[in-house]
N, C-alpha and C positions, 0 to 999 in steps of 0.2 A: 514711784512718785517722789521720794525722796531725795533721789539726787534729780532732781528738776528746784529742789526747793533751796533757796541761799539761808535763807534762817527764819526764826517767828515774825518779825516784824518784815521781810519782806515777802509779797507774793509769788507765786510763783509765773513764770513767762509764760503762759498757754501755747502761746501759739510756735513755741518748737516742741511742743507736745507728738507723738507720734503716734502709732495707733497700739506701739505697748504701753505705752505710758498710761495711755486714755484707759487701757484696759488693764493693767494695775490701778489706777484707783476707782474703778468704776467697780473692780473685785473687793475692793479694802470696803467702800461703802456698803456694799452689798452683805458682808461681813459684819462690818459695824449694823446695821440694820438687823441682821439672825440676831445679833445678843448671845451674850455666852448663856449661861446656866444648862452648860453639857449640850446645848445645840448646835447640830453638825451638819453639812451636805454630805450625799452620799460623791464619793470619789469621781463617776462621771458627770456630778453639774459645774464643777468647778477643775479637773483635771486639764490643765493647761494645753493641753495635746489631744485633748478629746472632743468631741463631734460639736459638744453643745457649745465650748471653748473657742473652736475654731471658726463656729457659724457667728459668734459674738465680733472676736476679729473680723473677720469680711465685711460684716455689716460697719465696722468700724474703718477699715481701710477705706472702703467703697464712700462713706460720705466724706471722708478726707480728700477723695479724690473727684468727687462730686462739687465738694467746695473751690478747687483748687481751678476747676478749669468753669466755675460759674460766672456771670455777668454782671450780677446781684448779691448784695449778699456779703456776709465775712466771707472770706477766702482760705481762712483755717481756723483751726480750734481755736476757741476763745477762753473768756471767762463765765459767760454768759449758757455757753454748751457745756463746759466742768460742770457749772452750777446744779442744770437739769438734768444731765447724765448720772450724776450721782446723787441727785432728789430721787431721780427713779432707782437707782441700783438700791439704795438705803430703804427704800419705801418697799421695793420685792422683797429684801431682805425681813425687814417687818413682817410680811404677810408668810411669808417661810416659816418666821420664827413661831406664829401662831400654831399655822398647820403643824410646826415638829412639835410642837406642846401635846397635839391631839395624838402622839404616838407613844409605843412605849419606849422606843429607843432614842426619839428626838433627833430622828435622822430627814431629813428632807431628801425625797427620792427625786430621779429625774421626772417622773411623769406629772410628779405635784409640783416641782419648780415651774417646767413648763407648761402647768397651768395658771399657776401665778406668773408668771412671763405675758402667758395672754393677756390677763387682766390689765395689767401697768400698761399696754400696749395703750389702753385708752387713758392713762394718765395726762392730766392737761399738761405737765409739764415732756409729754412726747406726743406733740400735735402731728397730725397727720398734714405734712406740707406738697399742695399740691395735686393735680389729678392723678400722675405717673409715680404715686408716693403712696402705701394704701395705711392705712389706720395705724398707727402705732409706728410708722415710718420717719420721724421727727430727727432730730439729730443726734448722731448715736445711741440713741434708744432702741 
């Protein structure tokens, strides 16, 4: 996200955002969200190269590319999509940091992330758009 950004007082362009970009900061939020105090993911929810990683990317490439050849609609990332993609990544994050609080290592495993994944799925701010779009199918959510 950083080098997208010119400085504090200006915003950053959205929309040459690409779909690592989207998912560096939708990772940073998600982060911000756990809170520190020795809370961690365990290696495969967050491992760049790993299953649950790569499934985030698609879903992220796929509505860039959804947007790109639509009728309606922005035609690419915005500011309006940052905004909600990482209301949701920071709000999972939250609900992480809870569940690592109930352990003794404060680690967030894959099976509890992606049950808290399910949940944000119905977060209002990742509407489900659409019939061909199923719950939690919103924009990069």
């Amino acid at each position: 996200l950083r080098d997208k950004e010119m400085d504090m007082a200006t915003e950053p362009d959205f929309t040459t955002f690409d779909s690592e970009d989207i998912l560096k900061a939708w990772l940073q939020a998600l982060h911000d969200g756990l809170g520190g105090q020795g809370r961690s993911f365990a290696p495969e929810v967050i491992q760049l190269d790993g299953e649950n990683i790569t499934h985030f990317r698609g879903t992220i490439k796929a509505e860039l590319q959804r947007r790109r050849s639509a009728t309606k609609g922005p035609k690419t990332f915005n500011k309006a999509a940052f905004e909600a993609s990482t209301r949701v990544a920071r709000d999972l994050g939250r609900i992480c940091g809870i569940m690592a609080d109930a352990t003794d290592d404060k680690v967030v495993t894959l099976d509890v992330f992606q049950r808290a994944k399910a949940l944000v799925d119905l977060h209002p701010s990742c509407p489900a758009r659409g019939k061909d779009r199923p719950i939690g199918g919103g924009p990069f959510c």
